[in-house]
Structure formats: C-alpha cells, structure tokens
Wavefront OBJ file of the C-alpha trace (Angstrom):
o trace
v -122.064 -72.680 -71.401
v -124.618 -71.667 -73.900
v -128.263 -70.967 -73.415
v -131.555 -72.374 -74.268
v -131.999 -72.437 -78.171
v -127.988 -72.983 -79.230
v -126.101 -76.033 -78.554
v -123.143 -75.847 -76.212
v -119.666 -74.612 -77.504
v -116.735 -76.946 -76.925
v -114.312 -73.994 -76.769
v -116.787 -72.190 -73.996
v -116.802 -75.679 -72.364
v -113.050 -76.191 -71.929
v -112.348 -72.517 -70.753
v -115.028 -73.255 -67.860
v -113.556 -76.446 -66.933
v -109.912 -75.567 -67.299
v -110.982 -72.350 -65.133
v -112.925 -74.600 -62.473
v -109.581 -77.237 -62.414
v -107.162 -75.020 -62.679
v -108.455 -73.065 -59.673
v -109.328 -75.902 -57.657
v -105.403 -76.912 -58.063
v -104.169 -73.590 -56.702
v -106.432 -73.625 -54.202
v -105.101 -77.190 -53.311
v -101.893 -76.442 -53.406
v -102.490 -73.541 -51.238
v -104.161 -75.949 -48.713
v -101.542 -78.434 -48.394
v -99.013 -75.448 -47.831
v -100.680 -73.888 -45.165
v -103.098 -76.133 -43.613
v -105.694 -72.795 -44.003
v -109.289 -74.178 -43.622
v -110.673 -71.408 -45.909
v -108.003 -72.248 -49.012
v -109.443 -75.951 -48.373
v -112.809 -75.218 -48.640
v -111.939 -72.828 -51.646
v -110.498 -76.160 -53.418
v -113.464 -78.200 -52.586
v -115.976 -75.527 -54.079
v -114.080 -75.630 -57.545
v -113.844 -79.371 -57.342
v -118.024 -79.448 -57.472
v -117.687 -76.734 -59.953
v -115.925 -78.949 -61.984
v -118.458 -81.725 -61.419
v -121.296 -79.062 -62.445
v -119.941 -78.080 -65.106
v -120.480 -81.609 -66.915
v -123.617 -82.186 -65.803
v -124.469 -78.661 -67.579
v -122.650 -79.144 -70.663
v -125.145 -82.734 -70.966
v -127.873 -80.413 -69.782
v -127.462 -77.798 -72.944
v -126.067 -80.527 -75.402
v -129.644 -82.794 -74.807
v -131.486 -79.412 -74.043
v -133.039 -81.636 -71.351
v -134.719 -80.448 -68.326
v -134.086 -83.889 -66.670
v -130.293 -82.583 -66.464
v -131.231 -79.632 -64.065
v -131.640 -81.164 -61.100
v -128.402 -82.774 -60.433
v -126.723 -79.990 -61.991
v -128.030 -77.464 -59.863
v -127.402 -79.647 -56.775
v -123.161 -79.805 -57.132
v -124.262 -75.858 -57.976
v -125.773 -75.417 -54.875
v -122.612 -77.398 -53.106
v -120.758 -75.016 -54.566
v -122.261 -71.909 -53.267
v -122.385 -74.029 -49.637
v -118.643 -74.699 -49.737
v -118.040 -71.056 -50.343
v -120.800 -69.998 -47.279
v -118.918 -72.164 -45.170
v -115.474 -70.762 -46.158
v -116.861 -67.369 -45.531
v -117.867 -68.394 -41.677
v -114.021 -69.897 -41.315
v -112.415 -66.669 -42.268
v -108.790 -66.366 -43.453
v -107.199 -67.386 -40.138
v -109.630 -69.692 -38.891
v -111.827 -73.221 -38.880
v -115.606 -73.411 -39.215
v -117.121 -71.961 -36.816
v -120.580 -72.674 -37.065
v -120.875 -76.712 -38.749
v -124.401 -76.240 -38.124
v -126.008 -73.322 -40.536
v -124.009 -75.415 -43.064
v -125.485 -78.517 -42.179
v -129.124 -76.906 -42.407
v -128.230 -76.147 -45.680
v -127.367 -79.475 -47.016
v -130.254 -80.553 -45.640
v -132.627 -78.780 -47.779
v -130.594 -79.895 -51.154
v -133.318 -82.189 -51.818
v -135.887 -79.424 -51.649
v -133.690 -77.030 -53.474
v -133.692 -79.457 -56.563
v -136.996 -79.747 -56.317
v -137.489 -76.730 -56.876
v -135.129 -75.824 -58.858
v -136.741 -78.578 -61.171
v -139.893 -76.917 -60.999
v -138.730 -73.421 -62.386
v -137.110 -75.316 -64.763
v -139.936 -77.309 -66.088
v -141.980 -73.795 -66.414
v -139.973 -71.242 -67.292
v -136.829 -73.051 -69.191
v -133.519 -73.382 -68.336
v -133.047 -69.655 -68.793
v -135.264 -68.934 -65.397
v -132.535 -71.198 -63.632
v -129.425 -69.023 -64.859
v -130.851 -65.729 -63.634
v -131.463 -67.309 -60.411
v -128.161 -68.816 -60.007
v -126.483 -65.523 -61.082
v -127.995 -63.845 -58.514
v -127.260 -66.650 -55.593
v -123.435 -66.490 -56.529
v -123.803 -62.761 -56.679
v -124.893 -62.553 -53.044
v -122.203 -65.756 -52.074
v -119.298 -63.660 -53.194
v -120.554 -60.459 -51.331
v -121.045 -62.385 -48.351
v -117.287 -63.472 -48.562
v -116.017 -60.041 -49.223
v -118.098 -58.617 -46.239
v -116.535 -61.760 -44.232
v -113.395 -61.939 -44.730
v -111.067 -59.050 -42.450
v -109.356 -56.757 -44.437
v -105.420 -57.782 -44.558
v -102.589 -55.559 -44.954
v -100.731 -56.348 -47.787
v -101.663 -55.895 -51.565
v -103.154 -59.881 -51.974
v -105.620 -59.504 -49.348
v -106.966 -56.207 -50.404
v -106.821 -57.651 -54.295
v -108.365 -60.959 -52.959
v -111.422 -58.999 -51.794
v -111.607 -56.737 -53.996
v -111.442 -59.335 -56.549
v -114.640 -61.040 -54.690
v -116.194 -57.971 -54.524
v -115.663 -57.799 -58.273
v -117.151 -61.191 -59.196
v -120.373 -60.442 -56.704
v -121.186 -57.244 -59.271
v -120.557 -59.383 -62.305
v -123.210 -61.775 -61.423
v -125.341 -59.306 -60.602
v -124.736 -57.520 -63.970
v -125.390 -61.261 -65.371
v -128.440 -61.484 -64.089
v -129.867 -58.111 -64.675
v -128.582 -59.024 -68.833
v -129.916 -62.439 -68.570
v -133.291 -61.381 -67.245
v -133.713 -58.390 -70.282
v -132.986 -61.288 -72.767
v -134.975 -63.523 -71.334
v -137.752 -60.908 -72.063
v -136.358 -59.806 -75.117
v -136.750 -63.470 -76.094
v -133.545 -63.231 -78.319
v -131.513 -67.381 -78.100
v -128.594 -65.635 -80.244
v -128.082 -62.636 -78.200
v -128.709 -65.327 -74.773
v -126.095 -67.624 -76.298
v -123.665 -64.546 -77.251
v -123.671 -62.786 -73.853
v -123.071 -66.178 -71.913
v -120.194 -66.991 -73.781
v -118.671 -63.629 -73.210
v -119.457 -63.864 -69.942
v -117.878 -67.431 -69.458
v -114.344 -65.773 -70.777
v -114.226 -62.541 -68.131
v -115.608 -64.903 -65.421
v -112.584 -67.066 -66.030
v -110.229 -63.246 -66.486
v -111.637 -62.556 -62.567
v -111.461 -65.869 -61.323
v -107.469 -66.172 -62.135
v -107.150 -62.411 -60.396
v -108.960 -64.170 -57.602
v -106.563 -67.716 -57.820
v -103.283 -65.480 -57.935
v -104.256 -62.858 -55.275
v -105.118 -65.939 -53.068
v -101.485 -66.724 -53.799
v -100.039 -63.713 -53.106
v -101.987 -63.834 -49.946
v -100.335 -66.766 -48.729
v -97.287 -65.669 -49.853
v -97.813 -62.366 -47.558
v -98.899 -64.211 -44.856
v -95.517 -66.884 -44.534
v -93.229 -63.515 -45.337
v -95.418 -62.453 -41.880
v -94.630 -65.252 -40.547
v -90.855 -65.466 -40.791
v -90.701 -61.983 -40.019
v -92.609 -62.714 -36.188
v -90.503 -65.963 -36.164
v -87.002 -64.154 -36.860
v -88.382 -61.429 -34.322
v -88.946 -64.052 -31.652
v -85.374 -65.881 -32.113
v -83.853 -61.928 -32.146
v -85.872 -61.935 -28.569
v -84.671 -65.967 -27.530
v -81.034 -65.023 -28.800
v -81.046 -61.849 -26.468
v -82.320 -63.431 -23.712
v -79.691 -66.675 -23.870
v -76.745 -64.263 -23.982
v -78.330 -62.054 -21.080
v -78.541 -65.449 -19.315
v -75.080 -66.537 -20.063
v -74.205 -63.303 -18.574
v -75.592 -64.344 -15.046
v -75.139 -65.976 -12.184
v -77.947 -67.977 -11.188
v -77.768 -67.932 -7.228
v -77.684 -64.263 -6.976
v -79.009 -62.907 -10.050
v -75.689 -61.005 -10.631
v -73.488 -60.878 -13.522
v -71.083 -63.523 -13.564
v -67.621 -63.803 -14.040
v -67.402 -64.292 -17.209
v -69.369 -61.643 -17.880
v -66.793 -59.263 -16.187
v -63.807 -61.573 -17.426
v -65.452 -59.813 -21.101
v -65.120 -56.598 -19.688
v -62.116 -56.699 -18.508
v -60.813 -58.618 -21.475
v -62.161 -55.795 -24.116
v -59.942 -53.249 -22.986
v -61.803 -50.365 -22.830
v -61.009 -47.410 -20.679
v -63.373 -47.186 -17.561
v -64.832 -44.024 -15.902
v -66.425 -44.030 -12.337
v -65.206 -46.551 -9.018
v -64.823 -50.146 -9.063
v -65.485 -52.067 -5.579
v -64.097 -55.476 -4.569
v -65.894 -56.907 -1.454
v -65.375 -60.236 0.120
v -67.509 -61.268 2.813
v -65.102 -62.103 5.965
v -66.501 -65.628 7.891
v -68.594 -66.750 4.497
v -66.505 -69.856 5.943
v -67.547 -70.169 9.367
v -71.389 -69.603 8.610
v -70.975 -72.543 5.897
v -69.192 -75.163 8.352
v -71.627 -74.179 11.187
v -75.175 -73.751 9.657
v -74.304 -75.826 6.076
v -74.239 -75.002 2.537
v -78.010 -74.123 1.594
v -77.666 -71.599 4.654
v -74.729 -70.227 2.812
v -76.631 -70.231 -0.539
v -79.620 -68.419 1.070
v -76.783 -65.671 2.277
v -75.287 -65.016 -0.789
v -78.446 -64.888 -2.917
v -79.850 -62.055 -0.044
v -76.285 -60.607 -0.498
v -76.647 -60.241 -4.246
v -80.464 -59.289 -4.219
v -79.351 -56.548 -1.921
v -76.210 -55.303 -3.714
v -78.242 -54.733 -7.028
v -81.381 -52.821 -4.896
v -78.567 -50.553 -3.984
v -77.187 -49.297 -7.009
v -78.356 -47.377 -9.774
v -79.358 -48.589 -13.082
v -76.206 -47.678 -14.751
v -74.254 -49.673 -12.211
v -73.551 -53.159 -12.018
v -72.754 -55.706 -10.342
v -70.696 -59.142 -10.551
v -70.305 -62.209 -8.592
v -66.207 -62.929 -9.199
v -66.407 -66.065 -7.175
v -67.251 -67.875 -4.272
v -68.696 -64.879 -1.851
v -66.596 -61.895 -3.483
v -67.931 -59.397 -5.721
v -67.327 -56.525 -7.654
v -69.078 -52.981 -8.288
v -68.461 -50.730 -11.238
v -70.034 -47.232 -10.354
v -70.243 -45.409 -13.731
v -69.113 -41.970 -13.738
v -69.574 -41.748 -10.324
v -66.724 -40.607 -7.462
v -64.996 -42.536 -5.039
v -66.625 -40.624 -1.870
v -70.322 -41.564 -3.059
v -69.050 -45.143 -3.728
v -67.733 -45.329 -0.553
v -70.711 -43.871 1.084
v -72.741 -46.769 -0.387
v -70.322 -49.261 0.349
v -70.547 -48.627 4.119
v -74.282 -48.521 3.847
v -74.629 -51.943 2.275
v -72.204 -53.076 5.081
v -74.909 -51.445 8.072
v -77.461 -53.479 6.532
v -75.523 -56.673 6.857
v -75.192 -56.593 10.678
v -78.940 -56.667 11.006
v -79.165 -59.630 8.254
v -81.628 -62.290 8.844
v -81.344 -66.037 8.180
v -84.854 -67.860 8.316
v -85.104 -70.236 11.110
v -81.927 -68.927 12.757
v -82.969 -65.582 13.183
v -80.166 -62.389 12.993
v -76.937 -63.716 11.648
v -74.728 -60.636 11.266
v -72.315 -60.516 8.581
v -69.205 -58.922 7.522
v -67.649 -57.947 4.661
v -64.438 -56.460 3.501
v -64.386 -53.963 1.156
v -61.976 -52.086 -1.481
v -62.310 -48.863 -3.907
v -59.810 -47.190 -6.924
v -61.316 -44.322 -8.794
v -60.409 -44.298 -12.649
v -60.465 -41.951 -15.005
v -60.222 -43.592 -18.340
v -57.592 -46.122 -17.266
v -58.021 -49.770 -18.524
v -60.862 -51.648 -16.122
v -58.332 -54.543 -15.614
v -55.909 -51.947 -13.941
v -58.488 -50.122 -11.448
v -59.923 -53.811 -10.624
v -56.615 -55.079 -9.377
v -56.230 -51.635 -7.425
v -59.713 -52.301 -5.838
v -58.752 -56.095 -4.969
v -55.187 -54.768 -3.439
v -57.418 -52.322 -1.075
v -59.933 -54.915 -0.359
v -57.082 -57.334 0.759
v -55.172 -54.213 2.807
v -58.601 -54.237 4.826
v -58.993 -57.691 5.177
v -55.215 -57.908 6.995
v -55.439 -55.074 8.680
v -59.223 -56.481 10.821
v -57.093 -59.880 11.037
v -54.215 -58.457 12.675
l 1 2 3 4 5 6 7 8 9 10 11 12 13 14 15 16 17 18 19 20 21 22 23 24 25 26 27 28 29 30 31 32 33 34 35 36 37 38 39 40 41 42 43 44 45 46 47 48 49 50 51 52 53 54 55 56 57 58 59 60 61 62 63 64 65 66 67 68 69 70 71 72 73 74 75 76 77 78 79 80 81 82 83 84 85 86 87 88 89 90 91 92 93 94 95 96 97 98 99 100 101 102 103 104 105 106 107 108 109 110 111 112 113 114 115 116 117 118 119 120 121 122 123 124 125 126 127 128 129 130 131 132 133 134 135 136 137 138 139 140 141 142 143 144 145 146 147 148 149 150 151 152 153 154 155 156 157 158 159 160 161 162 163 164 165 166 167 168 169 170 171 172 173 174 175 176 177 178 179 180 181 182 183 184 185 186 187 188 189 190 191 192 193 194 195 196 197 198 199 200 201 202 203 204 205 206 207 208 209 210 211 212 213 214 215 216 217 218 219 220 221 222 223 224 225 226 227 228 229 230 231 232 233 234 235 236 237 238 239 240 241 242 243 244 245 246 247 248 249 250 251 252 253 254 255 256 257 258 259 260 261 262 263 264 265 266 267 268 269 270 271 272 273 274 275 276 277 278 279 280 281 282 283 284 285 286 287 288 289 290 291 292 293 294 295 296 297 298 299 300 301 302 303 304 305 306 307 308 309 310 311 312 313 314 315 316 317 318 319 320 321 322 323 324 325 326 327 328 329 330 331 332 333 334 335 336 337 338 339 340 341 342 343 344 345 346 347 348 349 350 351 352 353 354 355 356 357 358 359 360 361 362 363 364 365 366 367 368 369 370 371 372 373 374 375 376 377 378 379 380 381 382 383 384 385
C-alpha cells in the first residue's frame, strides 16, 4: 500500500492480498492436518489481514481519515490473533483466554485512538506505529515459541525473528521520511517494502510447512518405535505360560524344532502326586502349586537359564554352558524346598518331584531332551517300585 500523497498501486495491492490469502490457505491447510491450535490461529490472523488490507486500499484510494479506524481495528485483530498464538505455543492450546480477552476489550479505545493520531498527524503517524506493534508481535513469537530440532522450526523462528527487524527497520525509514517530508520517497519505500514483506512471509508459510512435515516424520518414527515395543512384547507373551510365568511349550517346541546344537544340561522334572493334591484339595489348589512351582524354578536359575512348562506339572531346564554336577546340585535344592512348601489355608503340603539330567556338548537339543525325559522316567519307576 502506498502512502499519504500517491494513490494506491493495484500491482502493490494484489501482491499484499495474494500474500495475506495465500498464507492464510497454508496456514489452513496446516490446521485441518494437524489439529495444531497455533497453525489455526496463524490462519485466522491472515484471514483479518486480508480483511485489512481492503479497508486500507479504500483508505489510500479516498485518502480519507474516516477509513482508519476500521482498518486499524482488523489490524489490531491481527496482531491479537498472533499474541494469542504466541501464548499456545507449537504443541499446545491457549493457555491464558483471558490477557486476550483484555485485549479485545480495549479495541474500541484502540480505534479511538488510533483515529486521533490519525486526524493530527496523517495517515503516515499510523504506519510508523503499526510497524513498530508488528515489530514487537513477531519478537514476542520468536521469544515464545521453543526451539525445535529440525531445520523448519529453527527457519520458522528465525524467519519471525527476521520479519520483527524488518518492521523495525520500517519504522525507523518511515519515521526519517516522515520528517524528511518526501510523498515520493514515502510511496517508493512502502512499495518495496510490500514485495520483501511478501519474500519473508512465504519463508515463514513454507518453513511452517516443513515444520509440520518434521513433526508427523516425528511422529511415525515414536509410533513405529512403539509397535517395534507392542510387537516384542506380543511374541515375548506368546512365548509364555500364563499360570507360571514360564516359557511355554511352544516356545521350547521352537527350540527344539530349530535344530541347533545345545551346550550346558537339560532337566526334565515331573512333580510325583500333582494328582492326588488335585482330587483331594481341587483344581485352584493345584493352580496355586504350580504357579509357586514355576515362580520358584525361575528364582533359582541364572539369567542365562531358562525354564519351560512342557505340560500339565512337568517342566524342563536348559542350564547354558553349565555341567551336569552343578545342575544336579540345584536340582536337589529346588526339591529341599518343596518338602517345606506351603499351601494357604492348608498350611505345609510337601511335594515331590521327579527329576532327570543329560549333559550335551553340541548335540541337537531334541536329542539331550529325550535323554533327560528317559532319566526322569528311570526315577519315577524306580520310587514306584
């Protein structure tokens, strides 16, 4: 837009208000992608832009005074919308309705005034003023708005930071030719001005894009990070037995079934009246047993080692690299600790167990397993007999 003493340009004019649409359109767009309060507010601001920016091309074309007033109210909205946006932050909503509020609330007096400096010291006085206002908006944005990490955010506020020391600049120019007194050199420098404004304002529109852009790429990275974590989890739990919190057997039917040699002791154990304590004190007696059983075989292994429920109330051990002495050491203290075992409301309820070994060294699992079960059943016949 031109200054006082030259009528407006139309080609000055349509930059401006494709600029102010244009923007307002990305920032729409933006909105409706992401939901973002500030890329809302951003849109609003450049809708009352656009709306200001007819009221001032009247103002200049009728050289009118009248024209101020409304035209620096949908300026004012402007600079309100962006205050506002400033308070929500990237990530967030309003958080403070009230200071923006209070300042709608003094619109009235702010045309008023405006009107005033208007009437006495031209239209001129009014674009100084304004220049400054958005020059301390735009800082107050850049200060408010955290810092992201990728190259939009830092060009998004650098680009605000950018626009906050061109309006500055405009006002310090517009206030020596105010002085100077010069309406050719006024009208020149404002419509160079309205061409670099629009140059800063698209770096702002597309670094607000790239922004967004950053921030869903952020976002499907934490989202495929989380469904790496759900994925691991499901398989860990398909792995398990739920009861006793030991593998399952499927989970040593894969073992077994991937042929790979094994090094260390497996153990077979079955306990030897799981029957009896089921007919006489009933099944959730029996389930309390064999989830103490498996809680107790996994508190006595090593990390390395683990531990499977095969079926019913038998289980298997793999000691890693381990010999068949220690194994068997363990074994028979696991077994101690089952004559003292405790059932709640039926106090000690001993228990029994029949256990197997076979030591490997790099034969196939499947082979030392069925040398373990063999032992384990030897045991079992031999305390029957």
């Amino acid at each position: 837009m031109e200054g006082a003493g030259a009528g407006p340009e139309l080609g000055v004019f349509l930059t401006e208000g494709i600029g102010a649409t244009l923007f307002g359109l990305v920032f729409l767009f933006l909105w409706r992608q992401s939901r973002i309060v500030y890329f809302g507010l951003w849109a609003a601001a450049w809708g009352t832009q656009a709306v200001a920016l007819l009221l001032g091309y009247g103002m200049l074309k009728s050289q009118s005074v009248a024209w101020l007033a409304p035209y620096s109210v949908f300026e004012f909205a402007f600079a309100i919308i962006l205050i506002a946006a400033a308070r929500a932050g990237f990530a967030g909503a309003v958080r403070d309705w009230r200071t923006v509020l209070r300042l709608i609330s003094i619109l009235p007096i702010f045309a008023a005034l405006v009107f005033a400096v208007g009437w006495n010291s031209r239209i001129e006085g009014y674009y100084i003023s304004h220049a400054l206002v958005l020059c301390l908006v735009y800082l107050y944005n850049y200060a408010s708005l955290r810092p992201g990490e990728g190259i939009g955010g830092h060009v998004f506020r650098f680009s605000l930071l950018l626009l906050s020391v061109a309006f500055l600049v405009h006002a310090l120019v517009l206030l020596y030719l105010y002085r100077m007194g010069s309406p050719a050199q006024w009208a020149r420098y404002l419509h160079f001005e309205s061409y670099y404004d629009f140059a800063l304002n698209a770096v702002l529109a597309f670094a607000a894009m790239a922004m967004w852009i950053e921030s869903q790429r952020d976002r499907v990275r934490v989202l495929g990070t989380e469904l790496d974590a759900v994925r691991r989890e499901n398989a860990a739990n398909l792995e398990l037995d739920r009861l006793t919190g030991l593998l399952n057997q499927a989970a040593l039917e894969r073992r077994v079934e991937s042929g790979d040699a094994f090094h260390g002791v497996v153990t077979v154990c079955d306990m030897d009246n799981f029957k009896e304590v089921n007919d006489r004190y009933g099944h959730l007696v029996g389930d309390e047993i064999l989830r103490n059983i498996g809680h107790l075989l996994r508190s006595s292994i090593r990390q390395e080692d683990d531990a499977f429920r095969w079926g019913g109330d038998e289980f298997v051990i793999l000691f890693h690299n381990q010999h068949a002495a220690v194994a068997r050491n363990r074994m028979a203290e696991i077994e101690d600790r089952l004559r003292d075992f405790r059932v709640r409301g039926f106090g000690i309820l001993p228990i029994t167990f029949s256990w197997g070994t076979a030591e490997s060294e790099g034969r196939p699992l499947r082979e030392v397993l069925d040398e373990a079960d063999r032992s384990m059943y030897a045991l079992k016949r031999t305390r029957q007999a």
